[in-house]
PATI-680491 format. One record per residue: z, x, y of N, C-alpha, C in turn; residue in one letter; chain. Coordinates in steps of 0.05 Angstrom, whole numbers. Example, Ala and Ser with C-alpha at 12.3 -4.5 7.8 and 13.67 -1.06 7.14 Angstrom:
PATI-680491
n_pz->156 n_px->264 n_py->-114 ca_pz->156 ca_px->246 ca_py->-90 c_pz->156 c_px->264 c_py->-66 type->A mol->A
n_pz->142 n_px->257 n_py->-45 ca_pz->143 ca_px->273 ca_py->-21 c_pz->157 c_px->258 c_py->1 type->S mol->A
This chain:
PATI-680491
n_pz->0 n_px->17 n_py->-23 ca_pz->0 ca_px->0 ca_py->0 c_pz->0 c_px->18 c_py->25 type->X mol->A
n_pz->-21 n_px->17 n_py->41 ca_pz->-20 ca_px->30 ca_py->62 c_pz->-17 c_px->19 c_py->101 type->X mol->A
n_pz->-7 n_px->-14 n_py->97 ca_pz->-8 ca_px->-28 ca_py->118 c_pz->16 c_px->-45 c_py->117 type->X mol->A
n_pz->19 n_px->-58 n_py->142 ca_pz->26 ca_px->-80 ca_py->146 c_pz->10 c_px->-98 c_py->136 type->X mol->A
n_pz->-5 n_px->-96 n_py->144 ca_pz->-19 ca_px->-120 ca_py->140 c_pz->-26 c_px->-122 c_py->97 type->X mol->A
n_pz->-22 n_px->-105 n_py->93 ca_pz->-23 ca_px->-109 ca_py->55 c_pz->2 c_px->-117 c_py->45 type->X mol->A
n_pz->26 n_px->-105 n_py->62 ca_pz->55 ca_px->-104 ca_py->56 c_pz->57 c_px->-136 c_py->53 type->X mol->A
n_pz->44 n_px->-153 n_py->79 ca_pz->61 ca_px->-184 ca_py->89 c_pz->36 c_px->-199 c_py->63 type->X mol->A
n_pz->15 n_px->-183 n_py->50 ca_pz->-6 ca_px->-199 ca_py->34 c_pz->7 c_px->-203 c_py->4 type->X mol->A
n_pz->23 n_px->-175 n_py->2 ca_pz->45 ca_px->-181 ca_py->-19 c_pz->58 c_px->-190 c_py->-24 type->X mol->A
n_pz->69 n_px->-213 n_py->3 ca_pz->88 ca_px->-221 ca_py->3 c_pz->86 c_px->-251 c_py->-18 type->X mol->A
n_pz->55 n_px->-258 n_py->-13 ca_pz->53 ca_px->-280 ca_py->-42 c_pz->59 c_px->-274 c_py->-74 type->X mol->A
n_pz->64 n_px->-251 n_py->-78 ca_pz->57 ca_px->-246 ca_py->-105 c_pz->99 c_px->-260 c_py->-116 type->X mol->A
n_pz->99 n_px->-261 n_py->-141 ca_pz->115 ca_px->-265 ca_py->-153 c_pz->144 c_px->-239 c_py->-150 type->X mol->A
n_pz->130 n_px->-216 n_py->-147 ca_pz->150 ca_px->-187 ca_py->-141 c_pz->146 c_px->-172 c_py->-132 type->X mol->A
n_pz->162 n_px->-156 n_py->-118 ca_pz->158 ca_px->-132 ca_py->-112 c_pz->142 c_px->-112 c_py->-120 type->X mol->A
n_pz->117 n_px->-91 n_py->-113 ca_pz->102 ca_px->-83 ca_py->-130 c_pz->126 c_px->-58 c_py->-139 type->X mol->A
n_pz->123 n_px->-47 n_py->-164 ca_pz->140 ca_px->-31 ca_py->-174 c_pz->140 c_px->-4 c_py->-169 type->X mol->A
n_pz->116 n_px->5 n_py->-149 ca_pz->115 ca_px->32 ca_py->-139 c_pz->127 c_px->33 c_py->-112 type->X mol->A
n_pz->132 n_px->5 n_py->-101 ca_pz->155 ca_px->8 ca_py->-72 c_pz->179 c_px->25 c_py->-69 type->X mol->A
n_pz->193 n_px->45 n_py->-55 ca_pz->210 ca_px->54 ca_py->-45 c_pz->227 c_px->30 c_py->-51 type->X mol->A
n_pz->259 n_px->40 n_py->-52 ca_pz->265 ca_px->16 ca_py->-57 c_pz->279 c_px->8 c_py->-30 type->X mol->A
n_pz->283 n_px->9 n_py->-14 ca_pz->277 ca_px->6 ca_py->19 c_pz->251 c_px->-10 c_py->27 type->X mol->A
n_pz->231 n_px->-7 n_py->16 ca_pz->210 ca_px->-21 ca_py->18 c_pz->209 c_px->-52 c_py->0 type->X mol->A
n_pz->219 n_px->-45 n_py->-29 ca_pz->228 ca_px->-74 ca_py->-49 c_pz->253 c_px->-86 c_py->-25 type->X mol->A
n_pz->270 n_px->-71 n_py->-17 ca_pz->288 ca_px->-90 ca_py->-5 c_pz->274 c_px->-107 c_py->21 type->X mol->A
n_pz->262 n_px->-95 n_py->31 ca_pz->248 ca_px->-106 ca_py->59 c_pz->217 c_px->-129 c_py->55 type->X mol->A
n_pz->216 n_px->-121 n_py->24 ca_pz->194 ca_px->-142 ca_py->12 c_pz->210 c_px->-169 c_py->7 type->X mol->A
n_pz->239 n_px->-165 n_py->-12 ca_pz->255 ca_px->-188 ca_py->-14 c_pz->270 c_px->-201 c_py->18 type->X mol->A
n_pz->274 n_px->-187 n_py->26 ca_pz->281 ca_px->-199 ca_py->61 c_pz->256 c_px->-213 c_py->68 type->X mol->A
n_pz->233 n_px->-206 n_py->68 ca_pz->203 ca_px->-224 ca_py->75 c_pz->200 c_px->-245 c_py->65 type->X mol->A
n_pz->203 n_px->-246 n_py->35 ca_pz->200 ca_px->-271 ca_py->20 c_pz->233 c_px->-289 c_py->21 type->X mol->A
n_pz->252 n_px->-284 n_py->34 ca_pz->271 ca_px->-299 ca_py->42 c_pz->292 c_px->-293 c_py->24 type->X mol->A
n_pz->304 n_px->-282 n_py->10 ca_pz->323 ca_px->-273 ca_py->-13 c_pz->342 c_px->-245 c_py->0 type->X mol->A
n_pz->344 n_px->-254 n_py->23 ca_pz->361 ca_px->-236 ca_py->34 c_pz->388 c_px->-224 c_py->14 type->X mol->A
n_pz->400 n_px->-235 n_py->4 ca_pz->416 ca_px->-234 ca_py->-28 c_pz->409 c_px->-207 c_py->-38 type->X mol->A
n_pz->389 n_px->-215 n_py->-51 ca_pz->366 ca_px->-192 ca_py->-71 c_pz->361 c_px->-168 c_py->-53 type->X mol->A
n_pz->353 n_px->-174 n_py->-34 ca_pz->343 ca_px->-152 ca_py->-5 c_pz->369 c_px->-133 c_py->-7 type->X mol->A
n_pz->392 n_px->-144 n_py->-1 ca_pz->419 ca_px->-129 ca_py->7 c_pz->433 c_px->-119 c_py->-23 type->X mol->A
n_pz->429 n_px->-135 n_py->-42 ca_pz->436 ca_px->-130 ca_py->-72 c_pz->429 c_px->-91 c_py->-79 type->X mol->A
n_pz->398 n_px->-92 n_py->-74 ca_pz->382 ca_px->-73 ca_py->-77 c_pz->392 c_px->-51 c_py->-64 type->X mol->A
n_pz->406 n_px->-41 n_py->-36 ca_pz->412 ca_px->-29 ca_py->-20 c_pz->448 c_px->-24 c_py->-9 type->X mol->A
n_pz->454 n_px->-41 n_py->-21 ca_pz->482 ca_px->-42 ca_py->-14 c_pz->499 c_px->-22 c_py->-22 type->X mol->A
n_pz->486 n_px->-7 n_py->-44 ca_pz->508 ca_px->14 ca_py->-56 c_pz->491 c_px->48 c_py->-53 type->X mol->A
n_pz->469 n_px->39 n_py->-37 ca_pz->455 ca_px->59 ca_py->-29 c_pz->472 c_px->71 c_py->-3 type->X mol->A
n_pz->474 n_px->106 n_py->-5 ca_pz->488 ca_px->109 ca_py->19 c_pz->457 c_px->143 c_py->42 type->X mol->A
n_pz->442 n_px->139 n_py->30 ca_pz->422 ca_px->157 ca_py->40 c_pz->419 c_px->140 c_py->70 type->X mol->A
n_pz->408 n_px->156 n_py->99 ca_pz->402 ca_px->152 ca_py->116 c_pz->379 c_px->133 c_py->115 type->X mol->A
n_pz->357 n_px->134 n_py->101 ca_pz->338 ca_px->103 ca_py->102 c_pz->352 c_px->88 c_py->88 type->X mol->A
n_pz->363 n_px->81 n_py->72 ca_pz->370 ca_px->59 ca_py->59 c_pz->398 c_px->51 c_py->81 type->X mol->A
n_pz->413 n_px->68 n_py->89 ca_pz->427 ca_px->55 ca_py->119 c_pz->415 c_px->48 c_py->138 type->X mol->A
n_pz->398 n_px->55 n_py->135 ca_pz->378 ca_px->34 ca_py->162 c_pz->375 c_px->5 c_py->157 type->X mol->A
n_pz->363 n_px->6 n_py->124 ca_pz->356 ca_px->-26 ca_py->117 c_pz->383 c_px->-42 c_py->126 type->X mol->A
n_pz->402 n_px->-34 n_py->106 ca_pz->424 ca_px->-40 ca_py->106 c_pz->429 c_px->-55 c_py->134 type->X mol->A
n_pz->436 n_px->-37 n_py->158 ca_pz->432 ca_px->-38 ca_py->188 c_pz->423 c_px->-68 c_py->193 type->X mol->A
n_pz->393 n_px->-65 n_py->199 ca_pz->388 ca_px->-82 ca_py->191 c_pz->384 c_px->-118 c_py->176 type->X mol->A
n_pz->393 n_px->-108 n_py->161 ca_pz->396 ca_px->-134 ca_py->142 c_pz->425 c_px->-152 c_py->153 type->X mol->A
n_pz->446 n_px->-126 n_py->157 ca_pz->471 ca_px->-146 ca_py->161 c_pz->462 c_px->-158 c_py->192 type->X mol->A
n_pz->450 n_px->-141 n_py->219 ca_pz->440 ca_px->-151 ca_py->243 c_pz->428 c_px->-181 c_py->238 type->X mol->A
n_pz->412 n_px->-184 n_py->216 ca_pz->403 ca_px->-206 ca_py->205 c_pz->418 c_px->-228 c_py->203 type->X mol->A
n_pz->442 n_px->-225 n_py->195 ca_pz->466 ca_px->-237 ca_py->179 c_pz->479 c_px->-242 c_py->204 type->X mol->A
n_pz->474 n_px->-234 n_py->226 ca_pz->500 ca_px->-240 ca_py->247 c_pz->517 c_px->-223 c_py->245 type->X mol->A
n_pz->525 n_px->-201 n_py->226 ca_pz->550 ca_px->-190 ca_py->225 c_pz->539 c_px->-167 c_py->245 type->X mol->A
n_pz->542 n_px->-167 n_py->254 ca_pz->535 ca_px->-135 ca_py->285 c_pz->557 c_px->-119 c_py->285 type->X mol->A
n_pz->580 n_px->-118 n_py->272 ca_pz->596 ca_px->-96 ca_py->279 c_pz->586 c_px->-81 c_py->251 type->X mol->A
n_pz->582 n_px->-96 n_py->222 ca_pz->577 ca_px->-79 ca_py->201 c_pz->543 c_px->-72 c_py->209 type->X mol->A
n_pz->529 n_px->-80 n_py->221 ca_pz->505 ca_px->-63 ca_py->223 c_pz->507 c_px->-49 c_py->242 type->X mol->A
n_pz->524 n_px->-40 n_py->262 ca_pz->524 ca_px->-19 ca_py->284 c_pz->538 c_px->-1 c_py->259 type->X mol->A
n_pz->554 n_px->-9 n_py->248 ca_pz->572 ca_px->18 ca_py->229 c_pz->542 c_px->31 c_py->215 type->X mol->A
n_pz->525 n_px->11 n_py->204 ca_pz->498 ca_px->22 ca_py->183 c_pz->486 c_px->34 c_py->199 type->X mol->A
n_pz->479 n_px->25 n_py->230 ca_pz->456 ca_px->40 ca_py->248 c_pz->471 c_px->68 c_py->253 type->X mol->A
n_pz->495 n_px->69 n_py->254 ca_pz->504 ca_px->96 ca_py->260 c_pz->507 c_px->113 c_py->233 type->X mol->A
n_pz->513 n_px->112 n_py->211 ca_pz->508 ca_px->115 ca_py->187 c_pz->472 c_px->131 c_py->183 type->X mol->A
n_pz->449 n_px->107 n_py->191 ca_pz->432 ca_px->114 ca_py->197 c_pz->418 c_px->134 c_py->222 type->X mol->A
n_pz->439 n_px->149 n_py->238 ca_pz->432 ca_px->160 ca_py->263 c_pz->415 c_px->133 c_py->274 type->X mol->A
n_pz->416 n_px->119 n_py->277 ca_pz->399 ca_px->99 ca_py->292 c_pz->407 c_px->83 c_py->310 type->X mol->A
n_pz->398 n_px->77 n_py->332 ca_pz->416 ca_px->42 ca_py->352 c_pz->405 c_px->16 c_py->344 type->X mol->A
n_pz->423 n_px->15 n_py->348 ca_pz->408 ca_px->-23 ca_py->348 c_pz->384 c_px->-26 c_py->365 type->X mol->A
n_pz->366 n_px->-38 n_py->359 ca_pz->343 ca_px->-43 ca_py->379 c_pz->350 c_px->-66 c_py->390 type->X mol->A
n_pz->337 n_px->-68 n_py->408 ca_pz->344 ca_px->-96 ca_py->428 c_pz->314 c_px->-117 c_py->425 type->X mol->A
n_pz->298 n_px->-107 n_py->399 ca_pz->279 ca_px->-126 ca_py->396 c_pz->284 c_px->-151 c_py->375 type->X mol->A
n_pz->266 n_px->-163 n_py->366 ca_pz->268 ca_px->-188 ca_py->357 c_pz->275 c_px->-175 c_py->328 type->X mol->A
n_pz->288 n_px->-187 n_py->308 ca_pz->294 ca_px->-179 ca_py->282 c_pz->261 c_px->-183 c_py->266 type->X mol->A
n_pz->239 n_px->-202 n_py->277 ca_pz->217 ca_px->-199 ca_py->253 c_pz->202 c_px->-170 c_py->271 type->X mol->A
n_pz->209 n_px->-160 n_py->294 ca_pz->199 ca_px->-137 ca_py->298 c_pz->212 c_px->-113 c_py->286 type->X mol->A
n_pz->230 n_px->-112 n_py->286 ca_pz->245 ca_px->-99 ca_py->276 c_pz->239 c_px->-93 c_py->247 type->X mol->A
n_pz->243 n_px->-114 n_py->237 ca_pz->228 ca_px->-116 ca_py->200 c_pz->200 c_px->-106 c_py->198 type->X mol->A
n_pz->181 n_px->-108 n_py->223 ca_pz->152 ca_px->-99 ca_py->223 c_pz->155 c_px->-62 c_py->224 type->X mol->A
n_pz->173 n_px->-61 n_py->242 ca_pz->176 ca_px->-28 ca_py->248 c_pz->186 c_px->-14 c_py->220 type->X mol->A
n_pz->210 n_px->-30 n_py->202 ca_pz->221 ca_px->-13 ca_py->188 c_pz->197 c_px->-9 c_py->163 type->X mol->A
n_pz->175 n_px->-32 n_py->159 ca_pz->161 ca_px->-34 ca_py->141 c_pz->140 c_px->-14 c_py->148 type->X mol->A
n_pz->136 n_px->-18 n_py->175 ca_pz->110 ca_px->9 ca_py->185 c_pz->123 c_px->42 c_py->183 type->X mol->A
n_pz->154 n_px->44 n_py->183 ca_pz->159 ca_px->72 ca_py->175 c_pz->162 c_px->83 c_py->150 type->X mol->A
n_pz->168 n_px->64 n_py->136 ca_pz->176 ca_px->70 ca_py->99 c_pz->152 c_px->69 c_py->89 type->X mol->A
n_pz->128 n_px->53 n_py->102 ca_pz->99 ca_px->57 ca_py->90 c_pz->84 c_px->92 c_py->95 type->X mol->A
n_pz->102 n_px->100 n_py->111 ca_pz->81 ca_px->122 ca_py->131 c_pz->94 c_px->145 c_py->105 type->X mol->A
């Protein structure tokens, strides 16, 4: 997969394709709405990208003090953009 635009085409299929990062499977299950599965996948991950998703995902959730703990975890800030931009960015860096 080399796009966005293939990433959100996968998003019909039944799974995750199995050569995804699994940062990338989590951000495929966040797309197709299984936020659960998304955070399941990542939760016990403690590497700097997988703190980002993490980040992320709880920002999702409303919890903002546990994703400022993940963004800093991740060297990263909170962005002040929209969460499906945000989901576009993290999908356009884990592809690259």
């Amino acid at each position: 997969m080399k796009s966005i635009a293939d990433f959100k085409a996968s998003l019909t299929q039944l799974q995750p394709n199995d050569s995804l990062a699994v940062q990338l499977k989590s951000l495929w299950y966040d797309g197709v709405g299984d936020w659960q599965q998304a955070h399941n996948l990542i939760d016990h991950l403690t590497d700097r990208d997988s703190a980002w998703v993490h980040a992320y995902l709880h920002r999702k959730e409303g919890d903002i003090w546990n994703a400022d703990y993940w963004y800093n975890r991740a060297h990263q800030t909170r962005p002040s953009v929209t969460l499906d931009e945000e989901w576009e960015a993290l999908v356009d860096h884990f592809l690259k």
